[in-house]
C-alpha positions as CSV (number, residue, x, y, z in Angstrom):
1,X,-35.8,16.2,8.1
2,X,-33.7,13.4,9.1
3,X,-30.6,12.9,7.9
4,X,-27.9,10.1,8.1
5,X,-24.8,10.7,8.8
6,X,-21.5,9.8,10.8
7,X,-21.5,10.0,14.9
8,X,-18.1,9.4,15.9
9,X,-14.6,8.7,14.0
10,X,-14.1,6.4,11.2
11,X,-12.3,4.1,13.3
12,X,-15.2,3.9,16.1
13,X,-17.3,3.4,13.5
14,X,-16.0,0.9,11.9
15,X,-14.6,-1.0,15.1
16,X,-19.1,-0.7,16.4
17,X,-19.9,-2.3,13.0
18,X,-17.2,-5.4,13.0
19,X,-17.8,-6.0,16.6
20,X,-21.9,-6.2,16.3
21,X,-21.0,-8.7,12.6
22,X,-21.9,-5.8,10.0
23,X,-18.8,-6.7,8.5
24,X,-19.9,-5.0,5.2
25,X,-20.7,-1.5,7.1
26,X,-17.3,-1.7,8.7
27,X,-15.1,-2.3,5.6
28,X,-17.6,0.1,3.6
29,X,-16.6,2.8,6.5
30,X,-12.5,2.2,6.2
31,X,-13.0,2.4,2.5
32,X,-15.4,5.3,2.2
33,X,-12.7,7.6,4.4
34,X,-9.5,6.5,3.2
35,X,-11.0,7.2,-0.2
36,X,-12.1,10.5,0.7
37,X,-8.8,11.1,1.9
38,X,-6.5,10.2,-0.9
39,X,-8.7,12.4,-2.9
40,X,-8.0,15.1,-0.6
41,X,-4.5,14.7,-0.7
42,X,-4.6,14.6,-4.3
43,X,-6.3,17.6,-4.6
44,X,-3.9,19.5,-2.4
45,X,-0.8,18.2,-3.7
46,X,-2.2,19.9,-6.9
47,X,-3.0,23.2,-5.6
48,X,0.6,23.5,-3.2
49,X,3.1,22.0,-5.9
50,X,1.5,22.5,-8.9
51,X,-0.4,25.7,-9.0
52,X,-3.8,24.2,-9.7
53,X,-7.1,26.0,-8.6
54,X,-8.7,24.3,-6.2
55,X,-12.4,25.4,-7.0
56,X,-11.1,23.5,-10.7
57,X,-9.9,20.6,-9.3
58,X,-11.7,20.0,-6.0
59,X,-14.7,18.3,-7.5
60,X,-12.5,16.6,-10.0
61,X,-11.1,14.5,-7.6
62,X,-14.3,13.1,-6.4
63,X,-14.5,11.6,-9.4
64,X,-12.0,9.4,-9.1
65,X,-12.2,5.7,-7.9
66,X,-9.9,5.0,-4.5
67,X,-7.7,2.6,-7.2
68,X,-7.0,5.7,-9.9
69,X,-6.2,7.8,-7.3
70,X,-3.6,6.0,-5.3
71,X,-1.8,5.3,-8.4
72,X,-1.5,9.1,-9.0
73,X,-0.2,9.4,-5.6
74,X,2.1,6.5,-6.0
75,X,3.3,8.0,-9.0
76,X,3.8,11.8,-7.5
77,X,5.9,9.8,-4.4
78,X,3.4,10.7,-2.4
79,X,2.8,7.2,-0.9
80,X,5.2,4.6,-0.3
81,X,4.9,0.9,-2.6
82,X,4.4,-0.4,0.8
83,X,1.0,2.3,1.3
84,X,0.3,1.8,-2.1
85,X,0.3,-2.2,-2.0
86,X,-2.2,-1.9,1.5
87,X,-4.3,0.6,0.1
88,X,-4.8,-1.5,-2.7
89,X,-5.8,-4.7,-0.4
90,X,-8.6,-3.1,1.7
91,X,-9.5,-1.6,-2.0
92,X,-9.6,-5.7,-3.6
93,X,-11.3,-7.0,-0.1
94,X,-13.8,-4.7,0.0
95,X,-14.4,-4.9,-3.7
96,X,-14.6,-8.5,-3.9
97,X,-17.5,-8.0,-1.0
98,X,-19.8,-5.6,-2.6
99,X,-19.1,-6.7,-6.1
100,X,-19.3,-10.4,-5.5
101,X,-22.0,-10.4,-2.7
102,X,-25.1,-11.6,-4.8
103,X,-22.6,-13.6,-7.0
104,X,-23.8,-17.2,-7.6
105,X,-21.4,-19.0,-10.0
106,X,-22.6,-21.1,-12.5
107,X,-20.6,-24.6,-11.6
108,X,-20.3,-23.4,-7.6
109,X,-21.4,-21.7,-4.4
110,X,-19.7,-19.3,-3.7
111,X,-18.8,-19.3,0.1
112,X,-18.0,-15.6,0.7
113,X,-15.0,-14.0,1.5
114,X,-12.6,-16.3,4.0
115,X,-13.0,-14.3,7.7
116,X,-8.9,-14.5,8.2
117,X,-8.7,-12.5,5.3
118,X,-11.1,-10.6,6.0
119,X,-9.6,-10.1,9.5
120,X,-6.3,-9.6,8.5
121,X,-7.1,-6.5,5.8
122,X,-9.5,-5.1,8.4
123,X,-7.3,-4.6,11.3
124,X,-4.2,-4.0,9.1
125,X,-6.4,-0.5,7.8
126,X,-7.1,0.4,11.0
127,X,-3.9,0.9,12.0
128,X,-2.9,3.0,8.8
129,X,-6.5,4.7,8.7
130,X,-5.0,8.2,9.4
131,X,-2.1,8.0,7.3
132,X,-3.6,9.7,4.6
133,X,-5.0,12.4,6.8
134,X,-1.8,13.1,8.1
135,X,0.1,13.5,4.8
136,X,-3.3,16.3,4.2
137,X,-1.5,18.0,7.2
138,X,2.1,17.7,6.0
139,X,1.1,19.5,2.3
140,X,-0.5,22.1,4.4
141,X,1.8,22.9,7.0
């Protein structure tokens, strides 16, 4: 059987993808890991501070959208406003790509999402990519 599945870091990955124009792979790859993270986090900031079970809650998480769950975080001062607000960009930019991909507007064409922006999101998350994986650490010791 043949299965699909990640080769090298999320930031390789994602660096292969925008460098070769699969823009949408690339910001799907940030988005898809940093998610996974803050749900990680979440669920071990529950189990180490507040006594939750983690074969309760581990799965609960996952059930969470990347938006619900940095608000959590932001709220147990686990993330910084300034994390919170960037999280929540490469959240909106890669949102407003999937969502609005096949979008035709009544009155309009709809030109895509401006490259700059684009750009300027997609670099920005590299560079934080690993912040959420190293507050995982931190809880953990």
């Amino acid at each position: 059987m043949e299965y699909i599945k990640q080769k090298e870091m999320p930031d390789i990955e994602a660096e292969k993808a925008y460098e070769q124009g699969f823009y949408i792979e690339a910001i799907q790859i940030l988005h898809g890991f940093m998610e996974n993270q803050a749900q990680s986090l979440l669920t071990l900031v529950g189990c180490v501070h507040f006594d939750s079970k983690q074969d309760e809650v581990y799965d609960l998480s996952d059930t969470l959208g990347f938006n619900a769950v940095l608000k959590v975080l932001f709220i147990l001062n686990q993330i910084s406003k300034e994390q919170f607000d960037k999280f929540n960009k490469l959240n909106s930019l890669r949102n407003k790509i999937v969502h609005q991909l096949y979008k035709e507007p009544y009155d309009k064409i709809y030109e895509g999402v401006p490259k700059h922006e684009y750009d300027h999101v997609f670099h920005g998350m590299l560079e934080e990519l690993y912040v959420l994986t190293r507050k995982c650490e931190e809880v953990v010791g």
